[in-house]
N, C-alpha and C positions, 0 to 999 in steps of 0.2 A: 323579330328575334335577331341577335348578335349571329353573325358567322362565326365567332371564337366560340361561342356556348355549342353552335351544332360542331363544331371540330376537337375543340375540346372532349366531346361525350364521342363522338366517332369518329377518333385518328384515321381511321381505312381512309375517311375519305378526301386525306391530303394528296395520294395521287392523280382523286376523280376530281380536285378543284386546279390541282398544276395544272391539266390539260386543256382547262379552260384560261389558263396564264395566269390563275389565281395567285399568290405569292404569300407564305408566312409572314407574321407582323400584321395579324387585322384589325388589332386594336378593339375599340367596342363598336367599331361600326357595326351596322345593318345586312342583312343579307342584301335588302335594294339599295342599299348605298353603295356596297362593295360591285355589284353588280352594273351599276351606274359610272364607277370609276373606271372600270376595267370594260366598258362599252358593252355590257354580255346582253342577254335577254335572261330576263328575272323568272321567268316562267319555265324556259328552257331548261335552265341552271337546275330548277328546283325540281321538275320532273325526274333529271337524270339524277340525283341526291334521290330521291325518293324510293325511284327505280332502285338504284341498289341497294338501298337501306333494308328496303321493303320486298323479301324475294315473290312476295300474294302479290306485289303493286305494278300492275301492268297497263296504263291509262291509253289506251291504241286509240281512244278518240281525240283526245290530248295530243298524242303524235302525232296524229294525221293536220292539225293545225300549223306545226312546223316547216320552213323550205327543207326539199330535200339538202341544201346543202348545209346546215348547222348539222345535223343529223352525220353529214359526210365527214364533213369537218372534224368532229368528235370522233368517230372512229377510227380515222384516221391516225390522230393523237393518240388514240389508243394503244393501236396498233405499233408505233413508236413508242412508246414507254414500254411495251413488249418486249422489242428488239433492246430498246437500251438498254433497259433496269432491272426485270424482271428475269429475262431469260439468263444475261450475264450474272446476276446474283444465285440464280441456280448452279449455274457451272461455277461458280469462284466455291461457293458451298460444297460442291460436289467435286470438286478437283480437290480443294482440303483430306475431305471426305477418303478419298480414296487414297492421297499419297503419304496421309499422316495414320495409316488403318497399316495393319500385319502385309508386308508386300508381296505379292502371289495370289491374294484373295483372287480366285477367278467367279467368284459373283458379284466384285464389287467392278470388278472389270466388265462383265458382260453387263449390269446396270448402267455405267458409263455408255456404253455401245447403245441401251435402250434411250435413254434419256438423248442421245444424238441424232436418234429415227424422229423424235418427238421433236427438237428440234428445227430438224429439217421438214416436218409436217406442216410446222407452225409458221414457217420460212416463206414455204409454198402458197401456203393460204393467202398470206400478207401479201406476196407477192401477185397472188388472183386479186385479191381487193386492191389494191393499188390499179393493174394493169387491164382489168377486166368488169367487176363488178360496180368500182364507185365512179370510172369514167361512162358506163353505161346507164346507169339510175341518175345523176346529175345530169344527161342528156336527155334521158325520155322525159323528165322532168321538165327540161325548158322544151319542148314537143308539146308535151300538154297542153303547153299554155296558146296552142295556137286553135283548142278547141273549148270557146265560150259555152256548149252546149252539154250534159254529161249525157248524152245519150246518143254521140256522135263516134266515139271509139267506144270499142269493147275492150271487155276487163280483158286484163294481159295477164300470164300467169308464167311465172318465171322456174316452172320444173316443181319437183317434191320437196327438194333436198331439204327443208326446213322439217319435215315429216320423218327425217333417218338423222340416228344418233350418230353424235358430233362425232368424227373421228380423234379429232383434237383433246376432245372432253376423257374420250375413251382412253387412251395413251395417258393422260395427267393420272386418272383413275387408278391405272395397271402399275404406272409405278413406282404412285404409291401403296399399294394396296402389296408388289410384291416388294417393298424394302421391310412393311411391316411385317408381312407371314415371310418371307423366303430367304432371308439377309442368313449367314454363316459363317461360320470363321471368327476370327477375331477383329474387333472394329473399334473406330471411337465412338463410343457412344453420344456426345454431345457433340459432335460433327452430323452423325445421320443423323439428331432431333433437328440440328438446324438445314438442312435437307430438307426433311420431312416438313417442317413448317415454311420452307419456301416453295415445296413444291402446292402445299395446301391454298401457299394464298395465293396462288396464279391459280389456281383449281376455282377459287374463289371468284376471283376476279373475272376470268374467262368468261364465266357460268352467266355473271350478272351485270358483265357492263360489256360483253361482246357481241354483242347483235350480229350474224350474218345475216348481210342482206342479199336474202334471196325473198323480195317479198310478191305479192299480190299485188299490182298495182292498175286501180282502177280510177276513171275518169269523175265518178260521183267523186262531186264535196274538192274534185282537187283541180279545178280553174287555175290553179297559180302556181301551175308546177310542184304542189306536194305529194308526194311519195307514203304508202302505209307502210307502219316500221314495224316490223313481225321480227323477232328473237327465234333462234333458231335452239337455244336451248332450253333444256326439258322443261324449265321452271317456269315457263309460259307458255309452251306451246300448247295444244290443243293434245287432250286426252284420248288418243286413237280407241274406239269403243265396238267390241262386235257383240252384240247379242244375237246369240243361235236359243231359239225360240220357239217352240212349233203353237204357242195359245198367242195369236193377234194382242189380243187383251193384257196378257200382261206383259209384252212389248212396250205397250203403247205406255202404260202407267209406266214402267221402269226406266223407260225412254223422259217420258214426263219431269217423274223425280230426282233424275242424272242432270237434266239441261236445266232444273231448277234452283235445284243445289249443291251441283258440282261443275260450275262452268271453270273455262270454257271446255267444252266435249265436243266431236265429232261420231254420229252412233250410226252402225251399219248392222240392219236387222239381216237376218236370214231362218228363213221357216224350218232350214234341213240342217244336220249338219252336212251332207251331201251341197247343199248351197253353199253352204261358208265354204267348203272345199276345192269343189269346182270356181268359186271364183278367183281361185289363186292368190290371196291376200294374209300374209301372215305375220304383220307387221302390226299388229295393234298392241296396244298397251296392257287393257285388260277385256277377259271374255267374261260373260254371262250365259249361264245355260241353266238345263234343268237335271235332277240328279240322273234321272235316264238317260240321259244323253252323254253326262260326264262318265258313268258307267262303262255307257257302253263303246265310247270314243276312249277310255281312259288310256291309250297310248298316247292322244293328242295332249289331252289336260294334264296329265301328272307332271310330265317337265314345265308344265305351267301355271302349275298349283298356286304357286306366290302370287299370281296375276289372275286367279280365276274364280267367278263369284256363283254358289249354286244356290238355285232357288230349291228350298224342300217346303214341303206342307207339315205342321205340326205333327199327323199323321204318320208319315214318314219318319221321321225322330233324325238323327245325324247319322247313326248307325256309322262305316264306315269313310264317311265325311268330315269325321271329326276336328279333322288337319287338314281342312280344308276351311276356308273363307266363305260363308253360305247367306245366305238371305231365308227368314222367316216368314211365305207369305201372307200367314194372314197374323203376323203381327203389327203392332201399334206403328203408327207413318216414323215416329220418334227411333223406337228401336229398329228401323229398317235405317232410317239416317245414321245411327249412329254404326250398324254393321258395316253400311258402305263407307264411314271414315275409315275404319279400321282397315278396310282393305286399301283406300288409295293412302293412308298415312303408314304403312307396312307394319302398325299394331295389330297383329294378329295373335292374340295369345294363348291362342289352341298351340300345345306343345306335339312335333313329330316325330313318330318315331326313326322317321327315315334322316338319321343324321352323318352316314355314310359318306364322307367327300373322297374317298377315293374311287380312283376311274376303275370302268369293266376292262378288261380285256381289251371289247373288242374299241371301246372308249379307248382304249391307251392305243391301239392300233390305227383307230381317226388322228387322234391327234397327232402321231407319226407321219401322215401323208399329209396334213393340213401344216406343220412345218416345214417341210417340204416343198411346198406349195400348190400342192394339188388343188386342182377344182372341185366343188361338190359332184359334178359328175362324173370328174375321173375316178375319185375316192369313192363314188357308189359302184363305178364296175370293176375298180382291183379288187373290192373287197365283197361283191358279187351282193350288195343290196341295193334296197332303192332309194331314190333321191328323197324321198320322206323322211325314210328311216336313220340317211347320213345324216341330214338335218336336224334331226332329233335328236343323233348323239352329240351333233354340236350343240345344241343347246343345255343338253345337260352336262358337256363339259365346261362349258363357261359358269354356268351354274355351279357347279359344285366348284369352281377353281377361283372365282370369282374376276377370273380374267378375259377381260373381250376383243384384244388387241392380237392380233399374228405374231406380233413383236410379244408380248406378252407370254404368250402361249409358248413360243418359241425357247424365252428366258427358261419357264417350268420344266419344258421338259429337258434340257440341257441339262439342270440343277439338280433334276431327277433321277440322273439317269435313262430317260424314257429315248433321247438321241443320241448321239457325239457331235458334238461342239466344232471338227473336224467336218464334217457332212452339211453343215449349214452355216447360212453366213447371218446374223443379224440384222 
């Protein structure tokens, strides 16, 4: 296939072929010709094309054939087209934005302030991969090579952090999500769309061609210094799974038909919901339970109804489940497949009646100490609950606001009225 035919049909990806030093004017060459001039690895080239074409295409065996350093190399470059292109095309957008808008807007000002926390976020990070993370993986990597045997080191495991959402992703998220709902006053309209579409493609970009490496790196298969390349954002990572269960049996099936066909997953069974609880873990993606148990926990599930799958017996009927995402068990394997897309693809089309996005009270009260800067345990004993229950209304504040950023949270309630603008700093 020509390189002009894949570029032609998908512009995006003139800045994922510059970083390879790709250059416009390809003529009708070949992708292995172009790849041959420009000294590249033809396989490389086309994994990472693929990679972000493809947000399902995640070839980790394919990776793992690569030196760690191509792999560095690339994000690296990444990471510079960041800083150059990308972030400064935001601000030249958003300095328009803001000085060509009604002068005084104090929400287009405090957006400015948000988008410079983000920023400085993005600053930081680059600056851990540069100073910390790619000088440390291109060393273990030539270490490796000094053990012929793979069962001479143990796997090395470099933290969670690939398992906690991006902070970076979070922030591009929030603001965009508050210039759509929260924007006021008088503005120029075709200054915020182009904004808004610069902030989407770095939202874009981020997502699918920024690998933090914070990987797993172990001695099988990597004699020659390569490194396994694990993404740290959501669109590959592994589907954190808890099923709270008390029937072994249908554990084990549900377990079965998740790692079958809906990889990759990571499933942590527990018999009680006293087990799930005690073991302190409440960072999974989506729960499994049974309707007694969603019942009778229903303080836990309801702010996690989006994410939580009930098993009922025909018997049982939906009754008060309605709006909830359920499983049929002893329906057809097919209609159990197709219930569980619906819940990991967020087509749920049980309508709820709880369409309420404004905060309680004592919600508007968390969120008052949590800009501020309170910790979850300080904000449990000025406001005399418990560290669950704070927890709880954090999450159904981000929930209903659809914000999960401090900086975020911070913007809303200033805009709201819920603070003074005088009393915190962004």
């Amino acid at each position: 296939m020509q390189m002009s035919e894949v570029v032609e049909e998908h512009p995006s990806l003139i800045p994922v072929i510059n970083r390879f030093g790709i250059r416009l004017g390809l003529g009708d060459k070949s992708v292995k010709a172009i790849c041959e001039e420009y000294r590249l690895d033809t396989d490389f080239l086309l994994t990472v094309i693929n990679t972000f074409l493809n947000e399902e295409y995640f070839p980790e065996k394919k990776l793992q054939t690569f030196h760690t350093s191509q792999i560095i190399d690339y994000l690296t470059k990444t990471n510079q087209y960041y800083q150059r292109y990308q972030i400064p095309n935001i601000e030249r957008h958003l300095g328009s934005f803001i000085s060509m808008s009604t002068p005084g807007n104090n929400t287009l000002n405090l957006i400015g302030k948000f988008f410079s926390s983000f920023k400085e976020e993005l600053t930081s990070r680059i600056e851990k991969d540069d100073r910390v993370w790619f000088p440390y993986c291109l060393s273990l990597s030539e270490k490796l090579k000094d053990y012929p045997s793979s069962g001479q080191v143990e796997a090395l495991h470099l933290g969670t952090e690939q398992r906690l959402e991006d902070p970076i992703e979070a922030l591009l998220a929030d603001l965009k999500s508050i210039m759509v709902k929260h924007l006021s006053g008088d503005y120029n309209e075709n200054l915020c769309y182009a904004v808004i579409f610069a902030i989407s493609s770095l939202e874009k970009r981020y997502q699918t061609t920024q690998p933090h490496p914070l990987p797993d790196i172990d001695t099988d298969g990597f004699g020659y210094g390569k490194v396994v390349y694990l993404t740290n954002s959501r669109m590959h990572r592994n589907k954190q799974i808890a099923i709270i269960l008390p029937d072994t049996l249908q554990s084990i099936g549900l377990q079965s038909m998740l790692t079958d066909y809906f990889p990759p997953v990571e499933i942590s069974h527990y018999p009680t919901f006293e087990a799930f609880s005690t073991s302190g873990n409440d960072t999974f993606d989506y729960y499994f339970t049974n309707a007694a148990l969603f019942v009778l926990y229903a303080d836990f599930f309801l702010p996690r109804r989006s994410k939580t799958m009930v098993l009922i017996d025909e018997t049982e009927g939906e009754g008060g489940l309605s709006a909830t995402s359920h499983i049929t068990i002893k329906a057809s394997q097919e209609v159990i497949i197709e219930q569980l897309e619906q819940l990991f693809t967020g087509e749920n089309n049980s309508i709820s009646s709880d369409n309420n996005k404004e905060l309680s009270t004592r919600e508007t009260d968390v969120l008052q100490l949590i800009v501020k800067g309170s910790t979850n345990k300080e904000i449990a004993d000025k406001l005399n609950i418990s560290l669950n229950t704070d927890l709880s209304h954090r999450k159904n504040i981000t929930t209903k606001l659809g914000i999960k950023t401090v900086s975020g949270l911070t913007f809303y309630a200033i805009m709201n009225g819920i603070i003074s603008g005088d009393d915190i700093e962004l």
